[in-house]
N, C-alpha and C positions, 0 to 999 in steps of 0.2 A: 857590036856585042861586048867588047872590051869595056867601051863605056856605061855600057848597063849591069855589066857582072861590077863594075865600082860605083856604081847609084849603089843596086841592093845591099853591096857592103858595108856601105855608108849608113842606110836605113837601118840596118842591123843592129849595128855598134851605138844607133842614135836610139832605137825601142830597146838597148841590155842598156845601157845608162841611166835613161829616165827611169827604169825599173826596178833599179837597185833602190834607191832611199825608199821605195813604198817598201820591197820586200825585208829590209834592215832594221833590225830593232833598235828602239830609240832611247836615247839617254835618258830624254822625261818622256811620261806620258798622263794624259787628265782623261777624269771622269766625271760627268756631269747629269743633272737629272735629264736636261732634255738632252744625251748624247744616242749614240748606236753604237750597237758591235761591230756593224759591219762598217765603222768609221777608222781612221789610220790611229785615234788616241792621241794626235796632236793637239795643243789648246782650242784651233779654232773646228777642231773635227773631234769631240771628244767623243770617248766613249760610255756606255752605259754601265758598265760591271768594273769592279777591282780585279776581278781575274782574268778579263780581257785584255785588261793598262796591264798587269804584272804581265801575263803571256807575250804582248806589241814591246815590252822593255828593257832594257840589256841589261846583264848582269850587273849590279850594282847603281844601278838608275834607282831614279824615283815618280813613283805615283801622286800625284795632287787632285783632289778632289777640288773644283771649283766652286762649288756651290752646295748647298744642303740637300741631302735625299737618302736613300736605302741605297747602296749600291753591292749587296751580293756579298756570300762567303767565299773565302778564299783559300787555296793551296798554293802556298811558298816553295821554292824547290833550288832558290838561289838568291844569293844579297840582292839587297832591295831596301827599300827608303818606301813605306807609304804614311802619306800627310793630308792632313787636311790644315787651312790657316785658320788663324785665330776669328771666330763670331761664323767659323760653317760646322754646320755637325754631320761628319758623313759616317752615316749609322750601319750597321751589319746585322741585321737578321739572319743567323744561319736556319737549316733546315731540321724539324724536328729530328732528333737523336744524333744530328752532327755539331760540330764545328764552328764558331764563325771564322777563324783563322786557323788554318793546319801547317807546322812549319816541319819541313824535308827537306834539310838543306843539307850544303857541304861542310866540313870540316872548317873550313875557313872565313866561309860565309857570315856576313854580318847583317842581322836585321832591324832596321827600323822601323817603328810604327809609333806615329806620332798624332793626338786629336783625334780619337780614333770612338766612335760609340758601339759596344756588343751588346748586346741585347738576346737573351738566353730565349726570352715570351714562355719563360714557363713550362717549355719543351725542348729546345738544344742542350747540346750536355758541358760541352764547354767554351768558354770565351776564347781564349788564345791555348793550342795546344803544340808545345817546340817539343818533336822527336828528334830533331838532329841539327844540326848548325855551330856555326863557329861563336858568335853572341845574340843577344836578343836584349836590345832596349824598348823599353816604353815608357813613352811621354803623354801626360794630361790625357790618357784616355779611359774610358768608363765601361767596367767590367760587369751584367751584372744578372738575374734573374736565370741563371745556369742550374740544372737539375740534376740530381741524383738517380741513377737507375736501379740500385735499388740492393746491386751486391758490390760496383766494381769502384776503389777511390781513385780514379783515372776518369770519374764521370761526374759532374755537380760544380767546374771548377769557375773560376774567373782568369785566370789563368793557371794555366797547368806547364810545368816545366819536368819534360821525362826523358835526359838522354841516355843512352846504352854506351857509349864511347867517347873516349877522348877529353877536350879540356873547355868548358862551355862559361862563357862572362854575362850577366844577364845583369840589366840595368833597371829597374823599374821607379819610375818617378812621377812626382806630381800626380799621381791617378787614383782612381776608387774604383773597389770590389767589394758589392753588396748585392744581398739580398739571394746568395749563390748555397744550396743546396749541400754541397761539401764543402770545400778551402776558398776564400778568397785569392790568396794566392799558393800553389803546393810545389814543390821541389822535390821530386818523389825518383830519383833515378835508377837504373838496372843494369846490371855489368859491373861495370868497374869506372865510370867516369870521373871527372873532376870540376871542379866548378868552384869559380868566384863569383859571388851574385851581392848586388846593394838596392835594398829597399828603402828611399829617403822618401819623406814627406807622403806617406800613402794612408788612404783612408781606408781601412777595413773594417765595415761595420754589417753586422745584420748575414754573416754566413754561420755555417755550423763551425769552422774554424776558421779563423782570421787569418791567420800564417801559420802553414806546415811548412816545417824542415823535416823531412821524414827519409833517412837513408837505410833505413833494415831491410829494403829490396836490394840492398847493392852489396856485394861482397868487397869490394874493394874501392879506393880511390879516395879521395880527400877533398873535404867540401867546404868552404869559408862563407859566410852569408852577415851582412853588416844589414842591420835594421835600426833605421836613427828618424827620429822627429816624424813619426807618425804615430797613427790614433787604432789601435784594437779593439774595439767596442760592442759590445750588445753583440755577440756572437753564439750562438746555442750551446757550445761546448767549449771550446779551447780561443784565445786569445792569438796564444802562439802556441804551438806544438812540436816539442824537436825531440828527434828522436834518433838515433844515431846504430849503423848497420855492428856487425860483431867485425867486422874488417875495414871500417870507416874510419878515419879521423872529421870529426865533422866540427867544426865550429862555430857558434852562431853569437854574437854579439849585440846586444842590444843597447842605445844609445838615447834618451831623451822622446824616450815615448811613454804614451798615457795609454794604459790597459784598464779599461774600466766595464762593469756591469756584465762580462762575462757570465757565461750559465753558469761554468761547470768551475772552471780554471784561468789563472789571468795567464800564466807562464806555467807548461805542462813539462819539465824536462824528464827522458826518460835516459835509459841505458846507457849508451857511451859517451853521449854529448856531453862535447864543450859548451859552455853558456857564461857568458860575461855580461854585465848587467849593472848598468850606471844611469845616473840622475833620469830616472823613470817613475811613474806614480801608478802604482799598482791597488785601484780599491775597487770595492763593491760586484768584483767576481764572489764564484762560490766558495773554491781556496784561492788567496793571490798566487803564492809560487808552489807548487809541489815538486818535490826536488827527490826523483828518484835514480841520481846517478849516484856512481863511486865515487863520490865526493869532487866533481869537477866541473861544481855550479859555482862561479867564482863573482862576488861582490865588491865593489869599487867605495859602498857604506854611504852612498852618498843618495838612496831613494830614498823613494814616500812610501814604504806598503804599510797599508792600515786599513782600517773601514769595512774587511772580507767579509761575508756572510760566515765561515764555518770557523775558518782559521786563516791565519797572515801568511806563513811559512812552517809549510808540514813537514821541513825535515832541514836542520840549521843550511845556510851555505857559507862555502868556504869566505873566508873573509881579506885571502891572502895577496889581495890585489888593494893597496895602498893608493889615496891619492897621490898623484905625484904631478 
């Protein structure tokens, strides 16, 4: 008897071993066209959905998409890394009136998404939407066909960026938002948060606004936003849009970018915004700049604005920023 109550023991301890790495989430995990859910999300076992890899992955893991296909909308709920490599396109159809990415993370949490295609088909409402998290970069991915419902600007986005708390860094790079119902890209927060955000090298063409900075939901908190070497174009109304809350310090700096053919406006500043604005070419919107702050649209003398359909600059700006 002795030695059979130490077999089972044995047995025991040998099926909770081998069981632990299936039931442990995994540092990486892959999705693939020909994969299953009901596979572990390892390369040679992958799975079929991004939200299956995110669910199988540990905090702070990453997602790879092996090969080209649709693989599903997603809900974020903690850092994470989703990738695809360079020559695959792993696409996201979200479901009409949702999402292709919902991000509900932690305070600290960091998201990446990199290679990434959304695709709105003319019925979902926004490409990437971060309600809470600690950052949020994007790399070379493609925001685009997002819709408008018809009263709320929290709907029509390519990405949408809306925290209610705390201090949030958002990266957005090498990427394009077109053909998006509301903002290409919008920054629209509530509360009191804070935010440092850099939009380098992005193409926004063919939305109703190309970049909102829009802080008038927020009573408080302070927002810095660097937009450098990218392209504002052909957008039904606004270029850029910044508009700043009565308790915001909000800042937006613009850097070596081309705003051209705008509907309405190439650079719309309104209320409290700061707006710094260098070696940039501003033509063939309907007004280049319209400057309706307290005199805190500040000029570095060094653009191109000319060519506007109505007028170049509806109201002087300041001039008090010197090259140097």
């Amino acid at each position: 008897m002795k030695e059979y109550a130490i077999a089972l023991l044995a047995l025991a301890l040998v099926c909770s071993v081998s069981a632990d790495p299936a039931q442990a989430q995994r540092a990486r995990t892959f999705v693939a066209s020909y994969g299953n859910d009901a596979n572990p999300c390892t390369f040679g076992s992958p799975c079929k959905t991004f939200q299956q890899a995110v669910n199988a992955v540990a905090a702070g893991g990453e997602v790879t998409a092996i090969d080209s296909a649709g693989f599903g909308p997603i809900t974020i709920s903690q850092a994470v890394t989703i990738t695809s490599p360079d020559g695959v396109e792993a696409g996201i159809i979200p479901v009409a009136g949702g999402n292709a990415i919902t991000i509900n993370a932690g305070a600290n949490d960091a998201i990446v998404l990199r290679g990434l295609t959304l695709n709105g088909s003319g019925t979902a409402y926004n490409g990437i939407a971060f309600n809470s998290g600690g950052s949020l970069t994007v790399i070379n991915c493609l925001a685009q066909n997002f819709i408008y419902d018809g009263s709320h600007a929290t709907t029509g986005n390519g990405i949408l960026i809306q925290p209610t708390s705390g201090t949030v860094r958002f990266n957005i790079t090498n990427s394009v938002v077109t053909n998006n119902a509301q903002a290409g890209i919008s920054y629209r927060p509530h509360n009191t948060p804070n935010a440092n955000g850099v939009v380098d090298n992005v193409t926004a063409v063919g939305n109703q606004y190309g970049i909102s900075v829009n802080t008038t939901p927020s009573p408080g908190g302070q927002t810095n936003v660097a937009i450098l070497n990218s392209v504002l174009s052909n957008n039904g109304v606004d270029g850029l849009f910044a508009s700043g809350g009565s308790g915001q310090t909000q800042v937006v700096s613009v850097d070596h970018a081309s705003i051209v053919g705008n509907g309405s406006i190439g650079i719309d500043a309104e209320t409290t915004s700061y707006v710094i604005l260098g070696r940039s070419v501003i033509t063939g919107n309907g007004i280049g700049v319209q400057n309706n702050t307290p005199n805190t649209f500040y000029t570095y003398q060094d653009n191109r604005i000319s060519g506007n359909n109505t007028t170049d600059i509806s109201s002087p700006l300041n001039p008090s920023l010197p090259l140097q």
